[in-house]
GUFIBA-661821 format. One record per residue: residue number from 1; residue in three letters; chain; x, y, z of N, C-alpha, C in turn. Coordinates in pm, whole numbers, plus 50000, padded with zeros to 5 digits. Example, Ala and Ser with C-alpha at 12.3 -4.5 7.8 and 13.67 -1.06 7.14 Angstrom:
! residues 2
+-----+------+-----+-------+-------+-------+-------+-------+-------+-------+-------+-------+
: seq : type : mol :    nX :    nY :    nZ :   caX :   caY :   caZ :    cX :    cY :    cZ :
+-----+------+-----+-------+-------+-------+-------+-------+-------+-------+-------+-------+
:   1 :  Ala :   A : 51319 : 49431 : 50780 : 51230 : 49550 : 50780 : 51320 : 49670 : 50780 :
:   2 :  Ser :   A : 51285 : 49775 : 50708 : 51367 : 49894 : 50714 : 51290 : 50003 : 50787 :
+-----+------+-----+-------+-------+-------+-------+-------+-------+-------+-------+-------+
END
This chain:
! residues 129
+-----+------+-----+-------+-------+-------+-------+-------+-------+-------+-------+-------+
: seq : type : mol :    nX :    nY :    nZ :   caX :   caY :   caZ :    cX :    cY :    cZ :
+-----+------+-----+-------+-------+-------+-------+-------+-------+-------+-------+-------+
:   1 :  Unk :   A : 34945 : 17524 : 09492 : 35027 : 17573 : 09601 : 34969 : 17518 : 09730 :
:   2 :  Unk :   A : 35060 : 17461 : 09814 : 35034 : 17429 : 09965 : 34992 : 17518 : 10051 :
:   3 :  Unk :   A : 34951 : 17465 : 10173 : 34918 : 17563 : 10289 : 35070 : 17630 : 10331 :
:   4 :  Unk :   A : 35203 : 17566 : 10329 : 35285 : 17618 : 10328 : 35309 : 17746 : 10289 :
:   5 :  Unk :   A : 35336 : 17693 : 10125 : 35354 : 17810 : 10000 : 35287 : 17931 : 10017 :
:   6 :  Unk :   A : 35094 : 17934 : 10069 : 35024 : 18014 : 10054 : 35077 : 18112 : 10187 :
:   7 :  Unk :   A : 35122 : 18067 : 10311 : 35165 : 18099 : 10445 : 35275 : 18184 : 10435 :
:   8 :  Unk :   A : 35384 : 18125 : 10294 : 35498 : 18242 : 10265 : 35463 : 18335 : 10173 :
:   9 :  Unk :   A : 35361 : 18322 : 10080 : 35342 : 18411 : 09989 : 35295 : 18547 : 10043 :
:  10 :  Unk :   A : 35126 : 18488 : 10135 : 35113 : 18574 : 10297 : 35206 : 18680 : 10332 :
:  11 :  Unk :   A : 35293 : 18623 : 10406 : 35399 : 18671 : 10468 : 35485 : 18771 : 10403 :
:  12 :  Unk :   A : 35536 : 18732 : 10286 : 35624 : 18814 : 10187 : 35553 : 18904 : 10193 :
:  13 :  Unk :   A : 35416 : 18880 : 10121 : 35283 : 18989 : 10084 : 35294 : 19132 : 10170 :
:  14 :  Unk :   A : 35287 : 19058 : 10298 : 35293 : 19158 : 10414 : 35417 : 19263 : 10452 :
:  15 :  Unk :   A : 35563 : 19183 : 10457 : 35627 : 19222 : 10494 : 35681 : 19352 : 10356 :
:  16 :  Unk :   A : 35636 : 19324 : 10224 : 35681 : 19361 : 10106 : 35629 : 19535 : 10119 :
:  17 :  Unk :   A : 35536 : 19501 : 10146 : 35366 : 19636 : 10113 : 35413 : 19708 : 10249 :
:  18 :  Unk :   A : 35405 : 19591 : 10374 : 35451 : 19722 : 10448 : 35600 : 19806 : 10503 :
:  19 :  Unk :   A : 35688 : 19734 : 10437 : 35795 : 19812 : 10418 : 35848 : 19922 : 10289 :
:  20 :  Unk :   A : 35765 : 19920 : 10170 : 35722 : 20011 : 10082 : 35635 : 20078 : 10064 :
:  21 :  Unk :   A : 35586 : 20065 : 10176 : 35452 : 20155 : 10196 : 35484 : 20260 : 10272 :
:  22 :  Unk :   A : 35546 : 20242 : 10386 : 35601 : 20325 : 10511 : 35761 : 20336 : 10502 :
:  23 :  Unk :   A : 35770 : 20329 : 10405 : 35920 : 20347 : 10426 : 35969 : 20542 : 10404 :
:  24 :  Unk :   A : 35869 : 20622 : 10331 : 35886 : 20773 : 10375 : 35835 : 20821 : 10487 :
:  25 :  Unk :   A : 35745 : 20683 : 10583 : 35728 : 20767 : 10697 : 35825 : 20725 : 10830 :
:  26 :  Unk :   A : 35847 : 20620 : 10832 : 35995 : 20573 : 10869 : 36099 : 20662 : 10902 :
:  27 :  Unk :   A : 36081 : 20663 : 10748 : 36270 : 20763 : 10721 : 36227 : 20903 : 10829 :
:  28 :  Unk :   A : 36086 : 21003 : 10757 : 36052 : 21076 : 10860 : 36050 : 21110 : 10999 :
:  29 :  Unk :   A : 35972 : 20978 : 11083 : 36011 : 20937 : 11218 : 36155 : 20942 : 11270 :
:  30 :  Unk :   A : 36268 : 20868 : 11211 : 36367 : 20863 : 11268 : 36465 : 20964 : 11223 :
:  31 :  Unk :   A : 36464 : 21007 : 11113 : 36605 : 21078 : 11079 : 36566 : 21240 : 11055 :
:  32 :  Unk :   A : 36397 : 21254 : 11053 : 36338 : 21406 : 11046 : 36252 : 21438 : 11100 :
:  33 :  Unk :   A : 36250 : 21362 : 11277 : 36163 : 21403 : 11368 : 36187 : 21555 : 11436 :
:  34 :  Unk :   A : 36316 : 21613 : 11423 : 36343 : 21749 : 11494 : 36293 : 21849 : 11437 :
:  35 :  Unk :   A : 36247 : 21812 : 11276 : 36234 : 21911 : 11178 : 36077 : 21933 : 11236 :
:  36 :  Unk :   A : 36063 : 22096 : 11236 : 35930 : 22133 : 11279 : 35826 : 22163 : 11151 :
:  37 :  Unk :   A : 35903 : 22217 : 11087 : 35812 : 22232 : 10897 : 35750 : 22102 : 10856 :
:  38 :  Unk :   A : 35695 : 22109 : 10856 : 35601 : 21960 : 10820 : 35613 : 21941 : 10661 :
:  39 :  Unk :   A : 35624 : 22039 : 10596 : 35692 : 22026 : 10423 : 35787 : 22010 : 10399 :
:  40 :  Unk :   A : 35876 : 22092 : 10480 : 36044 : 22009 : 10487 : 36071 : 21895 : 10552 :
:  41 :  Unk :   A : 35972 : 21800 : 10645 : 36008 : 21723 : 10678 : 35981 : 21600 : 10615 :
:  42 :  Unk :   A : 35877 : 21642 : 10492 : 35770 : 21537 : 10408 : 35877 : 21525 : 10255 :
:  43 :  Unk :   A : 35908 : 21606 : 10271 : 35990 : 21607 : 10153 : 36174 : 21575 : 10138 :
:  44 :  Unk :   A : 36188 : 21587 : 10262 : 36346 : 21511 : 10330 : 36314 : 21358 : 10303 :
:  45 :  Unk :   A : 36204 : 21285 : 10352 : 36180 : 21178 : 10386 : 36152 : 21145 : 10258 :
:  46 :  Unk :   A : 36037 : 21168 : 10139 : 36080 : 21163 : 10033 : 36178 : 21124 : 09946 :
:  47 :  Unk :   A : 36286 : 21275 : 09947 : 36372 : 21258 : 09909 : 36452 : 21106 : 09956 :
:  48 :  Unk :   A : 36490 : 21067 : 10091 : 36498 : 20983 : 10155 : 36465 : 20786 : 10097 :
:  49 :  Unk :   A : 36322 : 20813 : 10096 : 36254 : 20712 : 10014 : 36321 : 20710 : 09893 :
:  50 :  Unk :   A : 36334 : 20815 : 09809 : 36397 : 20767 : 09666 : 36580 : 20702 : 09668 :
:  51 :  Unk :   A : 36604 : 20801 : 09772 : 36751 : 20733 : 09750 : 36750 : 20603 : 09853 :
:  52 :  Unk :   A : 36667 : 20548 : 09930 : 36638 : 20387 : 09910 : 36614 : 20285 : 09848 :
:  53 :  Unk :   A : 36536 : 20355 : 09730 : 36424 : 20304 : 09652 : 36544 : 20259 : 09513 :
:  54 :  Unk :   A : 36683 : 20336 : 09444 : 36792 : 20321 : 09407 : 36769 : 20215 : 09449 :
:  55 :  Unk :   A : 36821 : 20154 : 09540 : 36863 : 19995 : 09540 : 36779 : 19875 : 09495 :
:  56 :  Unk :   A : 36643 : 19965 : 09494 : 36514 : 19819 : 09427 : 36588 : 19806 : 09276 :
:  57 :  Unk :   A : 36638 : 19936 : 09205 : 36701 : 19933 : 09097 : 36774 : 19826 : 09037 :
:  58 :  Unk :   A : 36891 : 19883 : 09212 : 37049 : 19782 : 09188 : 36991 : 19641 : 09172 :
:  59 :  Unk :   A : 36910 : 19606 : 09249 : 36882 : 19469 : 09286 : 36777 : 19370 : 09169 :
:  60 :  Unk :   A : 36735 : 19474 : 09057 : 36676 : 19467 : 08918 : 36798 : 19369 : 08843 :
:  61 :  Unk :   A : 36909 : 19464 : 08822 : 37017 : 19488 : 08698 : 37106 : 19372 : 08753 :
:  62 :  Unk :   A : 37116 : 19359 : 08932 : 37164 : 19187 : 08973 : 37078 : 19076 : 08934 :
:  63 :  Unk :   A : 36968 : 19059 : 08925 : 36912 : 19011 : 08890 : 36906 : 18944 : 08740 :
:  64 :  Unk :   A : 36923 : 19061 : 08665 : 36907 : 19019 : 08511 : 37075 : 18951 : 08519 :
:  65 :  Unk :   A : 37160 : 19031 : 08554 : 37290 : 18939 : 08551 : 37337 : 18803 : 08639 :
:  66 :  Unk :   A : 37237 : 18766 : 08675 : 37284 : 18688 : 08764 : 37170 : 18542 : 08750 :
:  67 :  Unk :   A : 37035 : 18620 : 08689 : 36925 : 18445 : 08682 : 37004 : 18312 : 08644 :
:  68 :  Unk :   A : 37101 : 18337 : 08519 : 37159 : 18256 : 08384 : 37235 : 18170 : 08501 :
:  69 :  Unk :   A : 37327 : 18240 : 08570 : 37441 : 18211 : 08640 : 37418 : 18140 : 08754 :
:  70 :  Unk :   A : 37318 : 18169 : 08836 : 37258 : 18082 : 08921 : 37162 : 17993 : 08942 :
:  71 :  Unk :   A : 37067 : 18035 : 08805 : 36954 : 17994 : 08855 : 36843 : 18070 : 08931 :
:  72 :  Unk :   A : 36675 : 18014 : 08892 : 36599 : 18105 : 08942 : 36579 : 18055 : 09083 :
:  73 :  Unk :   A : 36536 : 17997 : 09162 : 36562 : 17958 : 09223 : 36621 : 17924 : 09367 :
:  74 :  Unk :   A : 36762 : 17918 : 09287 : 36837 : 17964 : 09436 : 36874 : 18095 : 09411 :
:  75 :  Unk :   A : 36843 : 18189 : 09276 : 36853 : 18340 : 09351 : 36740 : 18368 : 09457 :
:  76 :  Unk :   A : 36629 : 18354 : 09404 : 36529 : 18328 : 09526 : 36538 : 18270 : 09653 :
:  77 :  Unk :   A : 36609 : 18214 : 09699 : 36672 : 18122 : 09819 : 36748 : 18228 : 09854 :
:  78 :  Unk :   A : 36900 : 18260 : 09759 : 36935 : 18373 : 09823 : 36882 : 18524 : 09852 :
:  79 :  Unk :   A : 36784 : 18556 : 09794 : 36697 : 18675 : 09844 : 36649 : 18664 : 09902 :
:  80 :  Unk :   A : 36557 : 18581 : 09970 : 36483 : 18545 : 10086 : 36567 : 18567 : 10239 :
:  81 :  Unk :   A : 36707 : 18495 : 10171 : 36825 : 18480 : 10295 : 36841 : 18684 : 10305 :
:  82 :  Unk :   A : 36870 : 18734 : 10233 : 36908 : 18840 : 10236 : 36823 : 18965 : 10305 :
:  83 :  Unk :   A : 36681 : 18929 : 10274 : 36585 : 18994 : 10287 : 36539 : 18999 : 10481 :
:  84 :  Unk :   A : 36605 : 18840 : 10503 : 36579 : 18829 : 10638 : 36701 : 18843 : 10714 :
:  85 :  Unk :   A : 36862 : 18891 : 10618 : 36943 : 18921 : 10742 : 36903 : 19113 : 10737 :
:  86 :  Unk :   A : 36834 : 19163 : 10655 : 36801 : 19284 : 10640 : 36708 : 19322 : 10736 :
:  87 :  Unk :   A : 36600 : 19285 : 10746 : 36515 : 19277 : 10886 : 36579 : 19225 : 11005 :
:  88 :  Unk :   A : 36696 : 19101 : 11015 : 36761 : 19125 : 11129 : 36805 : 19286 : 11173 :
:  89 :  Unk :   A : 36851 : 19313 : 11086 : 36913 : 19497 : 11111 : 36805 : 19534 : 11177 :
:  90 :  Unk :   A : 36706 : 19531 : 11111 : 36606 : 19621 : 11189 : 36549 : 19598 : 11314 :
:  91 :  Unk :   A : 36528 : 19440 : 11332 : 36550 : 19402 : 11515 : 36645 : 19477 : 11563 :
:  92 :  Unk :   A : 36746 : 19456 : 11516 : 36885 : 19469 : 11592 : 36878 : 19637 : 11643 :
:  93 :  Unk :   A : 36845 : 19699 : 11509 : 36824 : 19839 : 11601 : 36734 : 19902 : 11701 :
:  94 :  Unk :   A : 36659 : 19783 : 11735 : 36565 : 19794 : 11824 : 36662 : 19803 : 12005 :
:  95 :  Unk :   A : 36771 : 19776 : 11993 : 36861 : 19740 : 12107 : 36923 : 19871 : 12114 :
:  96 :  Unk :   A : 36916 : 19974 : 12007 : 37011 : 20117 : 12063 : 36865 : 20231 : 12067 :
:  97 :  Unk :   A : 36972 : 20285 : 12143 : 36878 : 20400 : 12223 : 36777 : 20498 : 12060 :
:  98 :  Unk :   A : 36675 : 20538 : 12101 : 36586 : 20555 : 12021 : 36625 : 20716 : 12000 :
:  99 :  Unk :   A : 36689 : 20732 : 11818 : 36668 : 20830 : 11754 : 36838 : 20883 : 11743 :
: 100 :  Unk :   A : 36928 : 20737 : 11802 : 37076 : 20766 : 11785 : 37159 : 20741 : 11639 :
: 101 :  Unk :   A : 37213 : 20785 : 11641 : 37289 : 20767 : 11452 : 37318 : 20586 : 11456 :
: 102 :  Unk :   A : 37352 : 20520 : 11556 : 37330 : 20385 : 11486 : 37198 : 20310 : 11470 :
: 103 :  Unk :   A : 37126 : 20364 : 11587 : 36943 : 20336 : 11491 : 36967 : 20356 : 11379 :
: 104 :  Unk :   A : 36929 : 20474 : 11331 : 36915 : 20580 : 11231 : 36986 : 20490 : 11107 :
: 105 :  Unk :   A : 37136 : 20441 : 11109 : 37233 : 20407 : 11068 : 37197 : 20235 : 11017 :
: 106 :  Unk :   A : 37092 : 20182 : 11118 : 37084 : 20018 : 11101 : 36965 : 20023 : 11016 :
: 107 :  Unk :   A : 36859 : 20120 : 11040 : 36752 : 20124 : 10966 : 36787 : 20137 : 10820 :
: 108 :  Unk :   A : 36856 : 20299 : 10828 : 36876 : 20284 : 10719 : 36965 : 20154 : 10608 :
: 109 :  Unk :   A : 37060 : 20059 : 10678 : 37105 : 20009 : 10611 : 37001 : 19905 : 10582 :
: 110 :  Unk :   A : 36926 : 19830 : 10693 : 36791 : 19736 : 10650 : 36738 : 19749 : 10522 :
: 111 :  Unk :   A : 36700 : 19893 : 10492 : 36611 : 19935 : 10400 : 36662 : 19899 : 10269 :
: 112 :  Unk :   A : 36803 : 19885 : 10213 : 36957 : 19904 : 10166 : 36908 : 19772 : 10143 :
: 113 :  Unk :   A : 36968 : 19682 : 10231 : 36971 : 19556 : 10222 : 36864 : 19500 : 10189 :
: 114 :  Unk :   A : 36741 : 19531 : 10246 : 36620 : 19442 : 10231 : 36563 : 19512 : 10047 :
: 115 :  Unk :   A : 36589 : 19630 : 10012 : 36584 : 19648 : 09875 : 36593 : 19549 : 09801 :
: 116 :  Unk :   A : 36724 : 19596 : 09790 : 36857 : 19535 : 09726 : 36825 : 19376 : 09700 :
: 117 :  Unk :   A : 36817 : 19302 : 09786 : 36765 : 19142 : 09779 : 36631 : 19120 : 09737 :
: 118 :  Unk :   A : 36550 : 19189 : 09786 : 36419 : 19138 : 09757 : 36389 : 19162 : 09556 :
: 119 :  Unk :   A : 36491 : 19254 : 09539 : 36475 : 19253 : 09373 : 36589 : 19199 : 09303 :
: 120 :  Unk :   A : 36676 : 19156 : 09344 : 36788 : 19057 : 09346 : 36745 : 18944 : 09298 :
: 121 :  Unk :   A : 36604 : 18892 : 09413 : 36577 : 18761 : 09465 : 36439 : 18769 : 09409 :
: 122 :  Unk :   A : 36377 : 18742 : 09504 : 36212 : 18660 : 09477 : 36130 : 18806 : 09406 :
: 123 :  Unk :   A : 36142 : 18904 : 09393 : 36089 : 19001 : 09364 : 36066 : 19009 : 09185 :
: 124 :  Unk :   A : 36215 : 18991 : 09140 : 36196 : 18956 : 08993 : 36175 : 18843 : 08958 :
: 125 :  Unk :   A : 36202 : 18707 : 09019 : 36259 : 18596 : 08950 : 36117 : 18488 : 09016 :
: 126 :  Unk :   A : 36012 : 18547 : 09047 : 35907 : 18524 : 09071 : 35828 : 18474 : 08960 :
: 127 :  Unk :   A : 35823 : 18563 : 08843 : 35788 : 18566 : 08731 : 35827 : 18475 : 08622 :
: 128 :  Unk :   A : 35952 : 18446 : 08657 : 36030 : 18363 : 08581 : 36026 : 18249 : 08546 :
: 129 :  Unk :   A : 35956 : 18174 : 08706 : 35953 : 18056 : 08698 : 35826 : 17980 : 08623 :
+-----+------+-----+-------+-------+-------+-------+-------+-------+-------+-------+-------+
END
């Protein structure tokens, strides 16, 4: 592997761990900051995390249906693409006012999207090659 290759693997590395890492404290911050119970708010976010975490699923079962049909490859090409219009979202909600339902609304869909592709894409089909 190139200095390239090693520079995206890096990168993925990073962006992978720390968006599954923090993604129940995230959800917490933005959508269960009013909540004063600190157990109801740990466990909203939770809950939260799992029904994100569904889409690492969806993006499994695309995957198995889809390597044959495309190729490993450019599913990986297209997850990569996907993964980074998913983090666009999350720039993007950086432009509305902090803690409004379309924050709330872009994050959450990022999370959705950036799932969804990254196990679609380079997440399973990593292995493959």
């Amino acid at each position: 592997m190139g200095l390239g290759g090693a520079v995206v693997a890096f990168v993925y590395v990073v962006i992978v761990y720390g968006i599954g890492i923090f993604t129940p404290a995230i959800i917490a911050m933005l959508a269960f900051a009013s909540e004063t119970d600190f157990m109801a708010r740990e466990m909203k976010a939770a809950q939260g995390a799992a029904l994100v975490d569904l889409f690492l699923i969806l993006g499994f079962i695309a995957a198995i249906l889809l390597v044959e049909k495309l190729g490993r490859i450019r599913l990986q090409v297209i997850g990569f693409w996907g993964m980074a219009r998913g983090l666009g979202l999350l720039a993007a909600s950086g432009l509305l006012p902090s803690g409004s339902r379309g924050e709330i609304g872009l994050v959450l869909a990022e999370f959705l999207v950036f799932n969804l592709m990254i196990n679609a894409g380079p997440n399973a089909t990593t292995f493959l090659l």
